[in-house]
N, C-alpha and C positions, 0 to 999 in steps of 0.2 A: 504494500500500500504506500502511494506514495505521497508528496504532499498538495502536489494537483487533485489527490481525490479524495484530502479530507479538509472537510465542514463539519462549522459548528451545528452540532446536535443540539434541541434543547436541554438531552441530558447532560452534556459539556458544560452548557455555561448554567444549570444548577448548578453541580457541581462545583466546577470555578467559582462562580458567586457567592458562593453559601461558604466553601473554603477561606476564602480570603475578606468575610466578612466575620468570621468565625473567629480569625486570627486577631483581626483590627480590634477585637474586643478583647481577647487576649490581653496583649499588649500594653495597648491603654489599661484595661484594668490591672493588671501587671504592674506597670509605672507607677500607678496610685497606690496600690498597695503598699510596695515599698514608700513611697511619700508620706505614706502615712504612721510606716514604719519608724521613719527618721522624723517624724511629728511627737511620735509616744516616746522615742529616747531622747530627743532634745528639742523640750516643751520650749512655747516660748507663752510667760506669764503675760505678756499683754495680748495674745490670739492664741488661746487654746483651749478649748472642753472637751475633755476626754469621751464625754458621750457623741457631741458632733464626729472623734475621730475614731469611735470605736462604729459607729454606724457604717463610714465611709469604708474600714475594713471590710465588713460583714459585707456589703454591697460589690467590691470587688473580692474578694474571697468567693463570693456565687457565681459572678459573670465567670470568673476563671476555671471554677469547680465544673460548668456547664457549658462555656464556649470552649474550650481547649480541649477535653476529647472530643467534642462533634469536630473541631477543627483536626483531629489526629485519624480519624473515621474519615472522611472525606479524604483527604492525603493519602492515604491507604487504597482507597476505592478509586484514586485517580494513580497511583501506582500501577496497580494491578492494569489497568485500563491503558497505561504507556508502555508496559512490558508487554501488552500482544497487540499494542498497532503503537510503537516508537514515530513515528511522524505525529503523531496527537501531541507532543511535546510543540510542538510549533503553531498551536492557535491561535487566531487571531486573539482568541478572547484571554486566552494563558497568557499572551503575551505583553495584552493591553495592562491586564491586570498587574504583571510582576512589573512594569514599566511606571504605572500609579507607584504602585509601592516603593520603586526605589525613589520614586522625586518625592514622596510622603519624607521618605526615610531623610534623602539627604537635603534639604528645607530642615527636617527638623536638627539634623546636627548641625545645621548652618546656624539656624535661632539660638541651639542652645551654647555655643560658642562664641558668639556675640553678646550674648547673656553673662557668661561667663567671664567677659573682657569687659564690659561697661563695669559690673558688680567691683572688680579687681581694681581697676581704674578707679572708681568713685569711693573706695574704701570703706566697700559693705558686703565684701566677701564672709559672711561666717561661715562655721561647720557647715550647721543644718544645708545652708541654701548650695554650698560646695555640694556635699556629698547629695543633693538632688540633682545639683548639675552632674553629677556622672551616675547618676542612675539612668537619668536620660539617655546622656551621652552613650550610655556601654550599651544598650538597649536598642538606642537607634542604628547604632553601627553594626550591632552584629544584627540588626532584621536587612539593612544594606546589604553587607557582606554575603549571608546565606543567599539570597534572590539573586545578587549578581552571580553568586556564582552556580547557580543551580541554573539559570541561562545557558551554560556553555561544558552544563555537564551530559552526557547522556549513555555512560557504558555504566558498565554492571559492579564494577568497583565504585560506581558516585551514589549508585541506588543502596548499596549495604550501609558506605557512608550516611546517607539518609536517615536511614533507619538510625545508628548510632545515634546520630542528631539528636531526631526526635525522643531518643530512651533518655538522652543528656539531658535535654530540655523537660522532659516530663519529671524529672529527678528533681530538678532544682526546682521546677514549679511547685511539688511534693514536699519539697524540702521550706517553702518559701511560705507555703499557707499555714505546714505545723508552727511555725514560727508565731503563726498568725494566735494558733492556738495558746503560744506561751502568755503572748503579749496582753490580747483580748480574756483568754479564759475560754474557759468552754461554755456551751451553750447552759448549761445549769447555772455557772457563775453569771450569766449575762443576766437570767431571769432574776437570780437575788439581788443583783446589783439592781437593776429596773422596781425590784421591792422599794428597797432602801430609798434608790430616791423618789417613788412614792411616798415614804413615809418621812422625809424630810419636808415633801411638798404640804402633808398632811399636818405637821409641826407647825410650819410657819402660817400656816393657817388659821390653826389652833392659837398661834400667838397673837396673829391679828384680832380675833373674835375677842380675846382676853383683854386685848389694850382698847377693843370700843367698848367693852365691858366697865372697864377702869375708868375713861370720860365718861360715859352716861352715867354712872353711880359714883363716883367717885371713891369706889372698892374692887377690889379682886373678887370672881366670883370662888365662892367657899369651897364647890363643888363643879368637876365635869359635867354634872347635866345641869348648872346654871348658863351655861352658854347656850342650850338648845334654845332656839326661837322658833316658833312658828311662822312670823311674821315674814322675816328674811328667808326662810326655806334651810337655814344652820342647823344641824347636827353635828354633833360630837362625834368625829371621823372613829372608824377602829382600824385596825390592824390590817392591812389587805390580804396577808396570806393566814394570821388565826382566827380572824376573827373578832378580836379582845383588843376593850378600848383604851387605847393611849393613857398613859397615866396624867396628871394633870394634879398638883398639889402647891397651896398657898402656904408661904416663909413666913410672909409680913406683909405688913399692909401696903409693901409695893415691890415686894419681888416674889415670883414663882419660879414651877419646877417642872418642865416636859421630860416625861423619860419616853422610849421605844426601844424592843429590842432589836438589831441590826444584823442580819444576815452576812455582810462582807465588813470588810475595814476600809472608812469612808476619810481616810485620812487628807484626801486630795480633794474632799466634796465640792470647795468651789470653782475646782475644775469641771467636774461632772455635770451640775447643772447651769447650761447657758443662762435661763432665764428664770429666775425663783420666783413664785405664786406670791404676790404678795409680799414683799420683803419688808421689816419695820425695825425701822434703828433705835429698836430698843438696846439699852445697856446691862451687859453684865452684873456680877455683883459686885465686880471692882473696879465701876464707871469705865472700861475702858472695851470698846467695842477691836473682839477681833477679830484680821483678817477667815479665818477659817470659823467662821462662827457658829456654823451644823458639820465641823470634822466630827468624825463619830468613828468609835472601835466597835468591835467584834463582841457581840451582844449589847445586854442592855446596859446603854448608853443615857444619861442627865443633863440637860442644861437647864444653867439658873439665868433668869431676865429677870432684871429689875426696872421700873417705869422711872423717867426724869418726871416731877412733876410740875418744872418748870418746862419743858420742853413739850410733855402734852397735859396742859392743864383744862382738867375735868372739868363740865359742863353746870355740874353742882357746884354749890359751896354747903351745902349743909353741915360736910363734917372738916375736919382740922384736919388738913395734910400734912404729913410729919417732914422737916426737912429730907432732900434728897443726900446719899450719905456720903460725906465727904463736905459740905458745905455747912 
C-alpha cells in the first residue's frame, strides 16, 4: 500500500483526534499538578488556601487518572494500525496534528524563556516561580523532542523504543499523582478535613449569634438554646458528622467558651478557609487578636472570646458593664 492510496478514514482522524486531545489534557493537567505541587511546598502567605490548592490537585489528578490511559489506548490502536499499513504514518491529518503540537510546544518554551529572562532581569526570580519555570520548560521540551522525533522515525527499533517511552512516562505519571496522595491525603483525610472546616464555619457563626446576643441584652446568653430564635430562622448548629451540639459555655459576663471536636490538625486553618462565614473581631482573653484564630489540634479543641464593650456597645443600658480587662 502505498501513499497515493491512503486516505483519511473517519476512523483515522477519530482516532488522531481523540489521541492528541487526550494528551493536551495530559499535559496541561500534568503542569498544574506539579504547580500546584511547588504551591503546597512553598506557600506564599499573601496568595495561598490550601483548600483553593488542594481542589486544583484533585481536579488535575482526575483529568490525568482518565485522559492518559485513553491517550495510551488510542497510541496502541494507532500502532497496531501503522505496523500492517506503515504508509498510515504519513497523514495528512497525523501530520497536521504532530505539526500543531510542535509550534504549541515551541511558542511555549519560547514564552516561558522570556518569562524566565524578564523575572531575572527585574529581580523577582524566586524558588517557587524558578522551579515552575522549569517545570514548564522540561515539559514543553520533551513533548517537542518526542513529536519531532517520532516524524522521522519508522523501523521497528523506534516502535519498541515507543513503547519504553510510554512505560517511562506512565511510571513517572504513577509516581507523580502518589505524590499527590502524600501531599493532599487520601480521600478519607479530604472528607474530615471538609468536616472540620464545616465546623469552624459553624463556630464563627455561633460566635456571631452570641455577640448580637450581647448588644441586644446586654448579657451572654446563659445557655446554647438561648441563641435559638425563631424569628431569624437561628438554631444552634450541631456536629455535622455526630450529631451533638457544639459546646457553648459562659466565663463572665463578657467572655465565652466554643469547644468542637476536630477530626485533623487544623494548624494552618487560615490557610484553608478563603472566605470565613461571618468573621467578628472579637478579642481573646488577653485582648490580643490572633493571627491563627480557629488553629485547632486533633480533637477536642476550646476557644475563649471575650467582647470589647467599648468597641460593641450594647443596645441597653439597663445593666452596669464591667470594664473591659486591661483598662
Amino acid at each position: 500500500m502505498n501513499i497515493q492510496s491512503i486516505k483519511n478514514t473517519p476512523k483515522d482522524i477519530f482516532l488522531h483526534l481523540f489521541n492528541i486531545v487526550t494528551f493536551y489534557m495530559s499535559v496541561v493537567s500534568y503542569i498544574a499538578l506539579l504547580m500546584q505541587y511547588i504551591n503546597v511546598t512553598f506557600p506564599d502567605p499573601l496568595n495561598y488556601y490550601l483548600a483553593s490548592t488542594l481542589n486544583s490537585i484533585f481536579w488535575s489528578t482526575s483529568i490525568i487518572a482518565i485522559a492518559f490511559p485513553a491517550y495510551i489506548v488510542t497510541s496502541w490502536l494507532m500502532e497496531k494500525d501503522f505496523a500492517k499499513h506503515p504508509a498510515k504514518r504519513d497523514l495528512a491529518v497525523r501530520k497536521w496534528l504532530i505539526y500543531v503540537t510542535l509550534f504549541a510546544a515551541a511558542v511555549t518554551i519560547l514564552g516561558d524563556l522570556i518569562a524566565l529572562l524578564y523575572n531575572f532581569l527585574n529581580g523577582e526570580l524566586t524558588l517557587p516561580f524558578f522551579l515552575k519555570i522549569i517545570v514548564v520548560l522540561a515539559v514543553a521540551t520533551g513533548v517537542f523532542g518526542y513529536y519531532f522525533w517520532d516524524l522521522r522515525q519508522h523501523t521497528k527499533n523506534a516502535a519498541a523504543l515507543r513503547k519504553q517511552i510510554a512505560r517511562a512516562i506512565s511510571a513517572l505519571i504513577i509516581l507523580t499523582i502518589a505524590a499527590g496522595f502524600l501531599i493532599a491525603g487520601t480521600p478519607a483525610t479530604q472528607r474530615a478535613r471538609r468536616l472540620d472546616e464545616q465546623r469552624v464555619n459553624d463556630l464563627q457563626i455561633i460566635q456571631g449569634q452570641a455577640l448580637d446576643y450581647w448588644m441586644r441584652k446586654a448579657e451572654l446568653p446563659a445557655t446554647a438554646s438561648d441563641l435559638n430564635n425563631p424569628l431569624n430562622g437561628f438554631t444552634f448548629p450541631r456536629d455535622p458528622d455526630t450529631g451533638l451540639p457544639y459546646e457553648y459555655r459562659p466565663i463572665d459576663q463578657l467572655s465565652f467558651e466554643l469547644c468542637a471536636n476536630f477530626q485533623t490538625d487544623g494548624s494552618d486553618m487560615p490557610y484553608t478557609i478563603a472566605k470565613p462565614v461571618a468573621p467578628r473581631p472579637l478579642y481573646p482573653a488577653d485582648g490580643i487578636i490572633p493571627q491563627q484564630q480557629w488553629a485547632h489540634g486533633k480533637g477536642r479543641t476550646c476557644f475563649t472570646r471575650t467582647i470589647d464593650p467599648e468597641l460593641y456597645k450594647p443596645q441597653t443600658k439597663t445593666k452596669k458593664i464591667p470594664p473591659y480587662p486591661g483598662q
